[in-house]
N, C-alpha and C positions, 0 to 999 in steps of 0.2 A: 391547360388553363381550366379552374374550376371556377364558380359563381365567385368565389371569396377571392381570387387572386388577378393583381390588376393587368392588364392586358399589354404583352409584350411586346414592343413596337422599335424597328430599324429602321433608321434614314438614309435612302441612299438616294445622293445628290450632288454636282461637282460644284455646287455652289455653298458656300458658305454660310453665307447671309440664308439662304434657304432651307439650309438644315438645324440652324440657332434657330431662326423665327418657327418653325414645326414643333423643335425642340420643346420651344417654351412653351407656345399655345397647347402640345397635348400635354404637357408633363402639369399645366393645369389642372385636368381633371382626374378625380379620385378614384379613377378605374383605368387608368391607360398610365403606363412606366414607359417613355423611350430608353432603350438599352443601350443603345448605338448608333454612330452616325458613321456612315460609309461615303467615302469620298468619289467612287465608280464602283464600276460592274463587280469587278475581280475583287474588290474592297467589301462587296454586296455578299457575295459569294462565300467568301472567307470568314466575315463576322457573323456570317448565318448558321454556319457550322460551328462553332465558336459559343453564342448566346443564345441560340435552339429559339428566335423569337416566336410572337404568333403571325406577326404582322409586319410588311415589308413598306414601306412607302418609297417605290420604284422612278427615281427619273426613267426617260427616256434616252435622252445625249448625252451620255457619258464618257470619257475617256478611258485609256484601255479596254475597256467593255462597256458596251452598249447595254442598255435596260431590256432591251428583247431580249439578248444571250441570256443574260442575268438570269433571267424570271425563270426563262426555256432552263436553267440550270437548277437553278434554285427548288422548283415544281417537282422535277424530273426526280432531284432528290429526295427532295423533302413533300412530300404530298401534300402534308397536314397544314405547311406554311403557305399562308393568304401574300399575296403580292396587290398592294393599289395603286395602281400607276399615274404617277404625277404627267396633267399634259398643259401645257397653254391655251387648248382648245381651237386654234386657227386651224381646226382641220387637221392636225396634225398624221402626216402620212406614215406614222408607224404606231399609232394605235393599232391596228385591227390587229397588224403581227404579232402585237405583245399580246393580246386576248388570245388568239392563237396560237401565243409560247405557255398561256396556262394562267394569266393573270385574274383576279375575280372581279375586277374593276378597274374604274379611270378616275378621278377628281381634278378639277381642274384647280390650277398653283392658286390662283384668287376666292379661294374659296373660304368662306368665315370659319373665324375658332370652331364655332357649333359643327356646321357642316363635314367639317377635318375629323371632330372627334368622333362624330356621327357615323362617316364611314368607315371608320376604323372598326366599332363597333359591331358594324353590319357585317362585314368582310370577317372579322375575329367570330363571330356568330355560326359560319360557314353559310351567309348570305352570298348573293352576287350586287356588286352597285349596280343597279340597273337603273339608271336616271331616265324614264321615258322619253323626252325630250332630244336628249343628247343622243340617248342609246341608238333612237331611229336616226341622226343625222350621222353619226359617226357611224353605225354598219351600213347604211344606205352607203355612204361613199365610197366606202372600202368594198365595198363589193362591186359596186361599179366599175372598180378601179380593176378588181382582182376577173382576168379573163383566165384563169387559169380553168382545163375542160372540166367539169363534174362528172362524177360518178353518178351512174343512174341508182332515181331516188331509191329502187327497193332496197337496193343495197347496203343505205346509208341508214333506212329507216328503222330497218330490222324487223322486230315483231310488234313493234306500237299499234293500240289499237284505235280506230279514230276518235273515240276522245283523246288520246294521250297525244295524237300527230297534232288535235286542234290547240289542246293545249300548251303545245310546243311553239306551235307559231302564234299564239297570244305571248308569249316569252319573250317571242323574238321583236312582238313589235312592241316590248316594254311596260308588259301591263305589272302589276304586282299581284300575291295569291289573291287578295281582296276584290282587285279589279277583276281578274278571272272570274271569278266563284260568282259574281255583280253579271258579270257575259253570260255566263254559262246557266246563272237560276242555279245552283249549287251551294254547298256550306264550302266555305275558304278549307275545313278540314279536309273535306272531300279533294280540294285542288291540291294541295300539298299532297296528296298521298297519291294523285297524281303526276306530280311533280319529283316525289322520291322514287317513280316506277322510271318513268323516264332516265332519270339521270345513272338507274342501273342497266336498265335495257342497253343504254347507248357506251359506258362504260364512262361517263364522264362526272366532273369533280360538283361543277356549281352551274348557275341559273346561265352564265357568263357565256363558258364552251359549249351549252345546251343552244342559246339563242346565235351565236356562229355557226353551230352544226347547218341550223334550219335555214341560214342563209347559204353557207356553204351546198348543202343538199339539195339546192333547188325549192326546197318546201317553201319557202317564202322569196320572194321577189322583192325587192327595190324599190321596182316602180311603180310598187302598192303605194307606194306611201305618197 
């Protein structure tokens, strides 16, 4: 994708009506082309290889394949390709997994034309959606949820230095570079450039897998919030 060419965009959803309505709303705007609409996972899969998009917009409940396999496949193959995963928001209990399968965000299905095209943008950017609001209620839960044992943190952290661990758990609880740099008494350029250390240190894609690590790792708690 260059500046001049408009942003490549697959729908996968077993729902009809919700892949027309996406359809129209981003083929609206004069930087986003949807290329495809996939009807499940395996559907997701196959037209992704197929249309090389940039940008995935992933249900979750799909038939013959699930939107977590999907993503987990689609990621695994293709790195370059953004997955945003469509959710209804009640919590829904396979977010965290799809962030975990490699996804760069979530939007919820009600979300305005602007908002839709917005995160396409972001994600297509090699941004992560990181909605602070949302971000802290949906990894608070899933983590609550997930007893699964941790590895102890040195292991997980690597060789971060403690700005780069602080700045990692400002990630986690949703801030953006602005809001960092604002915490920190820093220039925002400053944060990105710690923000591009981290996400080599730890071997990871975007802001997404960064802010799971730090839940994952113990570095951030829960019942901070």
């Amino acid at each position: 994708m260059t500046s001049s060419s408009p942003i490549r965009v697959l729908i996968a959803d077993d729902q009809q009506m919700v892949r027309q309505g996406f359809t129209v709303l981003l083929n609206t705007q004069p930087d986003i082309d949807v290329v495809g609409q996939a009807v499940d996972g395996l559907d997701a899969v196959k037209q992704v290889a197929e249309l090389d998009p940039d940008v995935v917009l992933m249900d979750i409940r799909m038939p013959e394949l699930g939107g977590i396999e999907a993503t987990r496949r689609i990621t695994e193959a293709t790195p370059q390709i953004r997955v945003l995963v469509l959710t209804t928001f009640d919590l829904d209990e396979y977010v965290y997994e799809a962030l975990r399968a490699g996804a760069s965000g979530f939007l919820l299905k009600d979300a305005s034309a602007d908002q839709l095209a917005e995160a396409v943008r972001v994600v297509a950017a090699g941004d992560a959606l990181l909605a602070p609001g949302i971000t802290r209620r949906l990894i608070t839960e899933f983590s609550r949820l997930d007893n699964r044992p941790k590895p102890p943190l040195k292991e997980r952290v690597g060789d971060l230095t403690e700005r780069e661990t602080e700045v990692l758990t400002l990630i986690a609880q949703g801030l953006s570079n602005a809001e960092i740099a604002q915490r920190l008494v820093v220039a925002e350029q400053t944060v990105k450039t710690h923000v591009g250390r981290i996400l080599v240190k730890l071997g990871l894609r975007d802001r997404t897998p960064a802010a799971v690590f730090a839940y994952e790792s113990g570095l951030v708690r829960p019942s901070g919030y």
